[in-house]
C-alpha positions in Angstrom: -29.6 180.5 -207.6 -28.3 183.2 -205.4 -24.4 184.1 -205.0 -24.6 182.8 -201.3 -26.2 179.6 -202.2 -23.6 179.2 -205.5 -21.0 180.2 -202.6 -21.9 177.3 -200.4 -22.5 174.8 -203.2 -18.8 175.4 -204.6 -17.3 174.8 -200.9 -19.1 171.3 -200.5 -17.9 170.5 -203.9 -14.9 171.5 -202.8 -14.9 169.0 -199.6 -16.7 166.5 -201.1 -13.4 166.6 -204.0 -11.0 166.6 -200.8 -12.5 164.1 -199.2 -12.1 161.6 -202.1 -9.0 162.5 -203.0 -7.9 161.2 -199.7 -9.4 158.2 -199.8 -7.9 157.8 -203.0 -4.5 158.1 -201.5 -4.9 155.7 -198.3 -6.6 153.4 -200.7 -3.1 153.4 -203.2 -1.1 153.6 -199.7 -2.7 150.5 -198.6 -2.3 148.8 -201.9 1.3 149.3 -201.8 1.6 148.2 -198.6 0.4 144.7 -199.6 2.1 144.5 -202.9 5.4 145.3 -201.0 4.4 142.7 -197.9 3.5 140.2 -200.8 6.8 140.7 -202.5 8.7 140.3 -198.8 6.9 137.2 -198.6 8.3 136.0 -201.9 11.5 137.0 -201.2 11.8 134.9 -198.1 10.1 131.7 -199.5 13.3 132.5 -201.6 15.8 133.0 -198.4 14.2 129.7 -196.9 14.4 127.6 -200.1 18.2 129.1 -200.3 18.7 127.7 -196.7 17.2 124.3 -197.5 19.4 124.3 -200.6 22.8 124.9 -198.6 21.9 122.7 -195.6 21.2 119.8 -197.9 24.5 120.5 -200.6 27.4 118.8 -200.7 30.1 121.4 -200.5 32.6 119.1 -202.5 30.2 118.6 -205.7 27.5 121.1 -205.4 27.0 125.0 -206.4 26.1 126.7 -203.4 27.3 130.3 -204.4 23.8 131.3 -205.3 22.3 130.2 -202.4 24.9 132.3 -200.3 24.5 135.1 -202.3 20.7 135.0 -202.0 20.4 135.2 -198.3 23.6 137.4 -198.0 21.0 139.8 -200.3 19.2 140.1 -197.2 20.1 143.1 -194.9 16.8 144.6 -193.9 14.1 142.1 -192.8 14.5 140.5 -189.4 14.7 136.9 -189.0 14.2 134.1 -186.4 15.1 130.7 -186.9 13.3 128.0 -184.3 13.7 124.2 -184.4 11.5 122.2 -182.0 10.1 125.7 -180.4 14.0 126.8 -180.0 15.9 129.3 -181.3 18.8 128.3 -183.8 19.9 131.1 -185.8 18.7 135.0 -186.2 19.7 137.6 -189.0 19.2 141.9 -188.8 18.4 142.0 -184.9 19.9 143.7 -182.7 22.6 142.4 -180.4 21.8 144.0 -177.4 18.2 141.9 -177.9 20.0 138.6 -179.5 21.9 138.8 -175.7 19.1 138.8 -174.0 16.8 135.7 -173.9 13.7 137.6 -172.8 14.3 140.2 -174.9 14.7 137.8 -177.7 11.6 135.7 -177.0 9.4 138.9 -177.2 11.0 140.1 -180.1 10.3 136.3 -181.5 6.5 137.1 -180.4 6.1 140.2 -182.2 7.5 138.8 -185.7 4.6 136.0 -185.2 1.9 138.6 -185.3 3.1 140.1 -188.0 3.5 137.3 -190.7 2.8 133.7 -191.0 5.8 131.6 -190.7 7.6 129.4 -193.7 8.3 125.7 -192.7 11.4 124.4 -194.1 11.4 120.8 -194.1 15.4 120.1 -194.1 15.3 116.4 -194.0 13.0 113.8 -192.6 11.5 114.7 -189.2 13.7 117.8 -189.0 11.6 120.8 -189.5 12.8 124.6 -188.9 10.6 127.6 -189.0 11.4 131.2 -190.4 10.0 133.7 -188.7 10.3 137.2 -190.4 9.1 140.9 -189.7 8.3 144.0 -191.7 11.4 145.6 -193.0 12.4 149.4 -192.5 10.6 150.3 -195.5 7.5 148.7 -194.9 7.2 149.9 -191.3 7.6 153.4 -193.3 5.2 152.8 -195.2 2.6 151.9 -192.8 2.7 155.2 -190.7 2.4 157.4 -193.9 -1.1 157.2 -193.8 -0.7 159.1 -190.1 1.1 161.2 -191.5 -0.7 162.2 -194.4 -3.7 162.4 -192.1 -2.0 164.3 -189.6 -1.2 166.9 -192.5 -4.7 167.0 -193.8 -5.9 167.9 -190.0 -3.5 170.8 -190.0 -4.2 172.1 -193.4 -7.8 171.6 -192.4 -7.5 173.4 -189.0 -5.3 176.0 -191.0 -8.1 176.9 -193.7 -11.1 176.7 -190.6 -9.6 179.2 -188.7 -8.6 181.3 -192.0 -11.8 181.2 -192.9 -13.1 181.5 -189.8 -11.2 185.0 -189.0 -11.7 186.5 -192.2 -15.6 186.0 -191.7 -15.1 187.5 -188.2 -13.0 190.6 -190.0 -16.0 190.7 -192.1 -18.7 190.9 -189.7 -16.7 193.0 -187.2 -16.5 195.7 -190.1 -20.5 195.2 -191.0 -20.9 195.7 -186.7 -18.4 198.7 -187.2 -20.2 200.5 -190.3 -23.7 200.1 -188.8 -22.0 201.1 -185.4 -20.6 204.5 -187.2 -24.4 204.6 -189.3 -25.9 204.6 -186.1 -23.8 206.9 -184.7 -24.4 209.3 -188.1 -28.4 209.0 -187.5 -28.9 210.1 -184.3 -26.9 213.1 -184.6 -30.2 214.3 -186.9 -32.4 214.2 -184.4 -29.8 215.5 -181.7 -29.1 218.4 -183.1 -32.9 219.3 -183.7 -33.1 218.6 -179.8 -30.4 220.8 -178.9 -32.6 223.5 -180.7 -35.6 223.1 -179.1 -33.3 223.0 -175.9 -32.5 226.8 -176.4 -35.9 227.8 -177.2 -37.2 226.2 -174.0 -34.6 228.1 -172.2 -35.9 231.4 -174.4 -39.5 230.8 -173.5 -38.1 230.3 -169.3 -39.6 226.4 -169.4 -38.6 225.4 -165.7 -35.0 225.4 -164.8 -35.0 221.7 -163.4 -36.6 220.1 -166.7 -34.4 222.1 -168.7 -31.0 220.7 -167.1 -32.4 217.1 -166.7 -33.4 217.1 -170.4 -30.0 218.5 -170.9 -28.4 215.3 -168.6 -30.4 213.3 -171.0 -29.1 215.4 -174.5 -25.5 215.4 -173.1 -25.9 211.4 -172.5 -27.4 211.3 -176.2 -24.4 213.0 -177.5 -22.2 210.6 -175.3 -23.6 207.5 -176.9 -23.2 208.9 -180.0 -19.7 209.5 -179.8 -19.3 205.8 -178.6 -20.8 204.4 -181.2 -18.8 206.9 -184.0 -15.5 205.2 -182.1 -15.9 201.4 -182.7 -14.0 200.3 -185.3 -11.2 203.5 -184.9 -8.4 203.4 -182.6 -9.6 205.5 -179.8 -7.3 208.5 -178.1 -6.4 208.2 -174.4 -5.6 211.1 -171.7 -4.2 211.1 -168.6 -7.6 211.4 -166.6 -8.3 211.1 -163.0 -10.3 207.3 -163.1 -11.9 208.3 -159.7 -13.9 211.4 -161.4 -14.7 209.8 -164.9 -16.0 206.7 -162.9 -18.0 208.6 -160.0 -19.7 210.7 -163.1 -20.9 207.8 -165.2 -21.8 206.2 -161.7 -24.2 209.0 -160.6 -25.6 209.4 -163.7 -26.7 205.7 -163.7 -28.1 206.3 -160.2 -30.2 209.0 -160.8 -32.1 206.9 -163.5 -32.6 203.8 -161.9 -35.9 203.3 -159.0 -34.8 203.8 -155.6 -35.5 199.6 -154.9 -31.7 199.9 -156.3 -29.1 200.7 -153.0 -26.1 202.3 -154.6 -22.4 202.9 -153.0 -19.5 204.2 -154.0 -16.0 204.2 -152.3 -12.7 205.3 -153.5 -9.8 207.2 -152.7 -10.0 211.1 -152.0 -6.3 211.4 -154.3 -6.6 211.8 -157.8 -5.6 208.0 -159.6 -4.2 209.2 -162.7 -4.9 206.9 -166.0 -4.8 206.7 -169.7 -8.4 206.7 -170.6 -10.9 207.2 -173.6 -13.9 209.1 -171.3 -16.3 208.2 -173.4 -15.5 204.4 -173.6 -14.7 204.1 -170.0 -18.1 205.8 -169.2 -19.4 203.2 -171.5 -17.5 200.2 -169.3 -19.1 201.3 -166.0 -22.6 201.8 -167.6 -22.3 197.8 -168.9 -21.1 196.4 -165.6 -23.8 198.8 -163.4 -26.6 197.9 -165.5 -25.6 194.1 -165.9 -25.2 194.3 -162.2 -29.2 195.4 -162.5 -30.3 192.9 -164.6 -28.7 190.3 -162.1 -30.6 191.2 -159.2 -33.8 192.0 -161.4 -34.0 195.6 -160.1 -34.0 195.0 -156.9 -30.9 194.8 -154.3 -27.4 196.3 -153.9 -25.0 197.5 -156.1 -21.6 199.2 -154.9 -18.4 200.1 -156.7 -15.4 200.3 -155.0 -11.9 202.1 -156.3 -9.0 200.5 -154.7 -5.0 201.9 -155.8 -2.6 199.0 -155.6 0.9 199.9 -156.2 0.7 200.3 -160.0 -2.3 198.9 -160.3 -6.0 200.4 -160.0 -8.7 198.3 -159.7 -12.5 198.9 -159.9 -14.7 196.9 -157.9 -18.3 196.2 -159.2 -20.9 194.3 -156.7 -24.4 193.1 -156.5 -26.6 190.7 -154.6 -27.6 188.9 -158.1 -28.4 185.5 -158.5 -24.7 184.6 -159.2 -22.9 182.9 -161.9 -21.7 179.3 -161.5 -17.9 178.9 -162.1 -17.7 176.8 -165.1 -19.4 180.4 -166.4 -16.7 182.7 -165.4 -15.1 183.1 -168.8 -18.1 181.8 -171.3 -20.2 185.3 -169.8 -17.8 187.5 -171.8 -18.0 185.0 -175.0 -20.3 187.4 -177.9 -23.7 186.3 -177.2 -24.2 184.3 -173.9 -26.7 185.6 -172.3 -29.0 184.5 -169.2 -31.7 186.7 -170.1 -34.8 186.0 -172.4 -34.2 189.8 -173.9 -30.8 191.0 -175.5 -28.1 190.4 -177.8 -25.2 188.9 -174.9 -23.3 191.9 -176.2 -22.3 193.9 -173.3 -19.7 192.4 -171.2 -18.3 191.3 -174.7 -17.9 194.6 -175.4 -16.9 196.2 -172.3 -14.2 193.5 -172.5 -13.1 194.3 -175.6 -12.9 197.8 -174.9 -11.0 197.2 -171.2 -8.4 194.7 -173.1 -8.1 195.7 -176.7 -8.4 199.9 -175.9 -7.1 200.2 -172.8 -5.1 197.5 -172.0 -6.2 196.6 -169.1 -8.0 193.3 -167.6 -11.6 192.4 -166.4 -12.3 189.3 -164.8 -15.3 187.5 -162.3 -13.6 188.4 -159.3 -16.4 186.3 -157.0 -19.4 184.8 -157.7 -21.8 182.9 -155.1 -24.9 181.6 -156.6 -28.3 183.4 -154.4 -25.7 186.0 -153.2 -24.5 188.4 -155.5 -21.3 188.5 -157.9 -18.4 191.0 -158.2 -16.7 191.9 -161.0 -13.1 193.6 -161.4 -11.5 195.5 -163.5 -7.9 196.8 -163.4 -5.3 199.1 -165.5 -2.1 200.3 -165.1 -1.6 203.8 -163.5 0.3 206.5 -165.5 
């Protein structure tokens, strides 16, 4: 058997252990609860048969000390006496509800759904009945097993999301390694590219393949060093947001078919922000190419810069199919994805690296369904 499979056996055992044990204690709670309601009910066939006792002594010859002493015993169960359907005596109630005849008569109708009254037959034709309730104890009693199960929920919800964010801690350092692996690999073949970059420049290859291969090394090289920072704490500078955003934005335009209409607006002033260039680069690639996949090749896409007191935010449009608004938040969830190809990674992770790097928000600014979406992202100037 295999450690995984061992792994998961040992866990059900575990629950399947839990789970009895908590049946084993409602079960016991339960039994007390009627062994404790069984002796209450002895106790006031007891109490009843002390009343009968004192209401048929004769205080001149008979004992009636025990009697007294017997229901005097009684301070914690409720009781209503009724002869013919009306109430003659009541013991541990309230007085603000003894005052109050309706009050009283309720009270009267909760302590008959709770036990089964004793008849006392005083005398002949005169009959009273005892009606008692649960006393403080047994009311305790009785919501212990919400408690108990209230606990358990907690301590349940407690270990789930332990367990549940030390497997995400594990597979977030697995993405992180294979991330930095990945990273590590492609700067083999890189570097051997960079060579043969120099020696086409030696031999005088054209001048317009040799810088667009270059665009493509440099963007290699960029990649790589995105991949090399997941999982590190990435360093910011105060950069200008318009450039670093216009750059990756070009770049994406040059490589995409001319049936995508591209615009870009922004401020001609310098917007001065703490960024990580290469994961910012890596923000407005996601957005532009998700943009892309929306409208299936084929539309508009613009980006607009707009400075709001501290605030810059960036703009992102297409004329997509649109996302429904019960989808606004669940499209940045790891893995949702509309499309039959990928891995619902990318707005996940341009997410992560808006919030988490740079502090900043992103958020589905607009969204009509046949008629394009826009996304927005802001961050804090300085």
């Amino acid at each position: 058997m295999q450690f995984s499979e061992k792994r998961n056996l040992t866990r059900w055992i575990i629950i399947m252990a839990s789970f009895v044990i908590v049946i084993l204690i409602l079960w016991n709670t339960y039994s007390f609860f009627q062994i404790f309601k069984n002796d209450e009910r002895v106790k006031m066939e007891v109490w009843a048969e002390s009343l009968k006792t004192l209401l048929n002594a004769d205080p001149l010859e008979d004992d009636v000390e025990l009697p007294r002493q017997v229901m005097s015993n009684n301070k914690t169960i409720p009781i209503i006496l009724t002869e013919n359907n009306a109430i003659i005596n009541t013991t541990n109630i309230d007085e603000n509800i003894v005052k109050d005849k309706a009050k009283l008569a309720d009270f009267l109708d909760k302590l008959k759904k709770q036990n089964d009254p004793i008849v006392i037959k005083i005398g002949p034709g005169q009959v009273q009945h005892l009606y008692y309730g649960n006393s403080s104890l047994l009311n305790k009693l009785k919501y212990y097993p919400i408690a108990l199960l209230l606990i358990i929920f907690l301590f349940g919800a407690l270990v789930y999301n332990f367990y549940r964010s030390t497997k995400m801690a594990t597979q977030n350092k697995l993405w992180a390694g294979m991330a930095k692996e990945t990273a590590h690999q492609i700067g083999t073949p890189l570097s051997s590219l960079i060579g043969w970059l120099e020696i086409m420049k030696a031999d005088n290859v054209d001048e317009t393949t040799i810088t667009e291969i270059e665009k493509d090394i440099n963007r290699l090289q960029t990649i790589t060093d995105r991949f090399s920072k997941i999982g590190s704490e990435p360093i910011l500078e105060r950069m200008n947001i318009i450039a670093e955003t216009e750059q990756s934005f070009d770049y994406l335009k040059s490589r995409f078919s001319k049936q995508v209409e591209f615009s870009f607006k922004a401020p001609k002033k310098p917007i001065m922000v703490s960024l990580n260039p290469a994961l910012h680069s890596w923000t407005v690639e996601n957005l532009v190419k998700n943009a892309i996949d929306a409208m299936k090749g084929k539309g508009k896409i613009s980006v607009v810069i707009e400075n709001e007191n501290n605030l810059v935010k960036i703009l992102v449009s297409d004329t997509g199919n649109g996302i429904p608004k019960n989808q606004f938040k669940r499209v940045f969830e790891p893995g949702f994805t509309t499309k039959k190809r990928g891995w619902g990674l990318g707005l996940s992770l341009t997410k992560r690296i808006v919030e988490e790097y740079h502090k900043g928000k992103i958020k589905v600014l607009h969204s009509e369904i046949g008629k394009g979406t826009t996304m927005q992202v802001s961050f804090k100037k300085g």
